[in-house]
N, C-alpha and C positions, 0 to 999 in steps of 0.2 A: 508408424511413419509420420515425421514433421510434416505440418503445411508450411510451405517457406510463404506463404503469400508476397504482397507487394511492398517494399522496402521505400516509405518518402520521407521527406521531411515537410515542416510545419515553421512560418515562423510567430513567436511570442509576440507579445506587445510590447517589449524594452526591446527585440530586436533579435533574441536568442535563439535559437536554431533548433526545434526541436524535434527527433527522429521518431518515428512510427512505421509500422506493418499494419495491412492492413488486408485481412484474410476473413473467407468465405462470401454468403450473400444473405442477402434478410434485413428485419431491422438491426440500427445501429446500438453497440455493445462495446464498452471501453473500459479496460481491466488498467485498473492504478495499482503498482505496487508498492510494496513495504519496502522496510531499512535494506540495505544492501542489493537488493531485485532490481535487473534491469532485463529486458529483452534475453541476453545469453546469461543470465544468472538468476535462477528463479523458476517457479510456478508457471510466470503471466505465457509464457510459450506456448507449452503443451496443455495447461488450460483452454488458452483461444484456438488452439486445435480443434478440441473438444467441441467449442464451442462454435467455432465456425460449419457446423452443421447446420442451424438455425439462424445464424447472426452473421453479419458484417462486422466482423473482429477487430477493434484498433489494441493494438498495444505499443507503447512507448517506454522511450527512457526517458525517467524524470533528469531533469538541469543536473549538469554534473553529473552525470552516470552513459555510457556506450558511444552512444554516438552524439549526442545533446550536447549543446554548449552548455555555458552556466555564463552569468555576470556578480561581482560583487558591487555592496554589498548581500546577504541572502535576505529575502523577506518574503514571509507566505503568500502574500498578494501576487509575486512573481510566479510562484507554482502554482496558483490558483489561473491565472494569466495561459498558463503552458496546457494546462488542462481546457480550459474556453478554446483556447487555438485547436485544439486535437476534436476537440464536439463541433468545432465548425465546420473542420473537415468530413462531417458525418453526414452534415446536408440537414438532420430535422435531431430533435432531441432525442440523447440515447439511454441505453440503460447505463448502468455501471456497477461495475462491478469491485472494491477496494479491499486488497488483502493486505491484515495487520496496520501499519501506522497512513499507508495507500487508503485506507477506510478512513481514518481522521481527514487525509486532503478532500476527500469528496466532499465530506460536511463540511469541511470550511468553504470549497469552492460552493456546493447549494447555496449556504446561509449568503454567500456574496452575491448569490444571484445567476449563475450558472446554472442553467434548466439543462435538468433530466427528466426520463418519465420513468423510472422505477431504481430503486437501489435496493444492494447487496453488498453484506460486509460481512466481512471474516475475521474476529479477531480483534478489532481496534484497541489497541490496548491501552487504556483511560483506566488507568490503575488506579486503586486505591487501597488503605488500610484503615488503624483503628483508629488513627489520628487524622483520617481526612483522603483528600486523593494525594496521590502521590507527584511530586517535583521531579522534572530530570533535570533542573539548572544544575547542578553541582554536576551530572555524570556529560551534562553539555559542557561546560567550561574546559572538565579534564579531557573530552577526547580533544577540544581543541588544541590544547592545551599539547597533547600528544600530537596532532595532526603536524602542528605549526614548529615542534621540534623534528618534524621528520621522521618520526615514531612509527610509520604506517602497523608495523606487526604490535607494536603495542595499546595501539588504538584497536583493531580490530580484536585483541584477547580481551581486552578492557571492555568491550561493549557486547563480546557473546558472553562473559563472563559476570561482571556486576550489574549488568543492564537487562543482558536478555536470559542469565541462571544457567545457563548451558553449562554441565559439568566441567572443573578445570582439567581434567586426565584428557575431554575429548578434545577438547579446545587445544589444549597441546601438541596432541598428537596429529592435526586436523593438518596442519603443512606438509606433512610426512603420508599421512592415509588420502587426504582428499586436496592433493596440490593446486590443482588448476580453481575446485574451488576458492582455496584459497588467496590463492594469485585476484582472485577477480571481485574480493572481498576488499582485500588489499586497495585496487585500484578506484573504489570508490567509498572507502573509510570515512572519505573530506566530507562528505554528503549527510552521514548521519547524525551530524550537530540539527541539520535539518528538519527532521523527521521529531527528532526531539523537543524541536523550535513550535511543533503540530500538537505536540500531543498536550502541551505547557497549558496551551490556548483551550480551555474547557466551553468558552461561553456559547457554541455552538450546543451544551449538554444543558445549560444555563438561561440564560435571559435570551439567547438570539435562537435557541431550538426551534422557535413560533416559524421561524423559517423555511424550517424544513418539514414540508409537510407533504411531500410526496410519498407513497408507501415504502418501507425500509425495510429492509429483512436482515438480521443481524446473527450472522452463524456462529456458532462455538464446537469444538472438539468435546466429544464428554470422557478425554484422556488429559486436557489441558489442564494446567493446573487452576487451581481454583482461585486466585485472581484474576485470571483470563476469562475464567465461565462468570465471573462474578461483574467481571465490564461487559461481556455480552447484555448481559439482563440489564446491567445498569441503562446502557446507549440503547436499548430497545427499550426501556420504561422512559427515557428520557423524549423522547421525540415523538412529536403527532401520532403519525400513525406509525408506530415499531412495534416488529415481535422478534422473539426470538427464536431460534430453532438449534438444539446440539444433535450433531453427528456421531452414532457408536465407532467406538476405533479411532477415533482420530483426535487429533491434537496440534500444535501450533503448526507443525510443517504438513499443513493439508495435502491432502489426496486428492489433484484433479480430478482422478477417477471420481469418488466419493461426491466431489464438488457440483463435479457438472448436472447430474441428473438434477440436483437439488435447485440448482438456478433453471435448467428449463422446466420446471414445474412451476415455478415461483414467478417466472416471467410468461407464462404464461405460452410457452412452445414446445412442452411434451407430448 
């Protein structure tokens, strides 16, 4: 059974309206999501379920996603802003918790100077190959590219398909088997130039890492493929204090079940 916890809002520093829940009691714990995750689409729900045993659970829709406004133009500092507003509402410095490209906004918000006292990531995906890490400008421009023609269905196959690998047979058939998911993919497709905009920006793994020097815990699936286990290790060797840790069974679409235990040992509430 959901905890519905308490439904507010938050507002930004440009002025934007940002929506959160804010369930159980404990120290404070704020789950950032990835590309298309907001509050009713996603993890961050029934994770802070979970989690609201031990913690004061905020979860949010990033700008542009449920109930959040957005302003143009988009710039990291703005989501980094939206995140500050949400840790304020916590009263003293909280944990966090960032799954997938949600894991890159944290270190960018850290490196800016956003105090937390402990981090967890799941996934940040800070790709790379044999020529270096990997660019999303070209797979940023076309979904815009798609967004700005009106294209929502083709923006959204486009980015679980050449972006995120996700088989074409599923991806197709994904309107027809899992509708409502789909619909709510759809409705925030505008968003993932965003997250793209996150992952571009390396220097938090680079020269500004010195930043982040609060303990990190950087999880991986040990089904994930093996550029995803291969950015775990990297963003946990890359940062003061980082380790890593892989999960049997599991893979890019975590298992709260799986998850939770592992964060309250890690923070220290098992």
């Amino acid at each position: 059974m959901k905890s519905i916890g308490e439904n507010r809002t938050t507002t930004s520093r440009d002025g934007t309206i940002i929506a959160f829940t804010k369930r159980g009691s404990g120290p404070p714990l704020i789950i950032v999501d990835g590309a298309f995750c907001y509050r009713e689409n996603g993890p961050a729900t029934e994770l802070a379920t979970q989690l609201a045993q031990h913690f004061t659970v905020f979860t949010y829709d990033r700008r542009g996603r449920g109930g959040s406004g957005d302003t143009a133009s988009y710039a990291v500092e703005r989501e980094i802003e939206d995140l500050q507003a949400v840790a304020s509402e916590a009263g003293e410095a909280p944990y966090v918790v960032g799954i997938s490209s949600g894991g890159a906004l944290i270190l960018q918000a850290v490196a800016s100077g956003v105090t937390v006292k402990e981090i967890a990531l799941y996934e940040p995906p800070y790709l790379a190959g044999d020529n270096g890490p990997h660019s999303f400008e070209d797979a940023r421009n076309r979904l815009q590219s798609l967004v700005s023609a009106g294209d929502r269905t083709g923006a959204v196959s486009f980015f679980m398909t050449d972006v995120f690998g996700a088989p074409r047979a599923f991806v197709y058939s994904m309107p027809f088997l899992m509708p409502g998911a789909w619909k709510r993919n759809k409705l925030v497709v505008h968003t993932l130039p965003y997250d793209l905009t996150i992952l571009d920006d390396r220097s938090v793994l680079n020269e500004r890492s010195y930043s982040i020097s609060v303990p990190t815990l950087v999880i991986g699936g040990e089904k994930s493929p093996k550029v995803l286990r291969d950015a775990v290790t990297a963003v946990a060797s890359a940062l003061p204090d980082g380790e890593s840790l892989f999960l049997p069974g599991q893979d890019h679409n975590i298992s709260s079940r799986a998850l939770a235990p592992v964060l309250f040992e890690y923070f220290g509430t098992s």
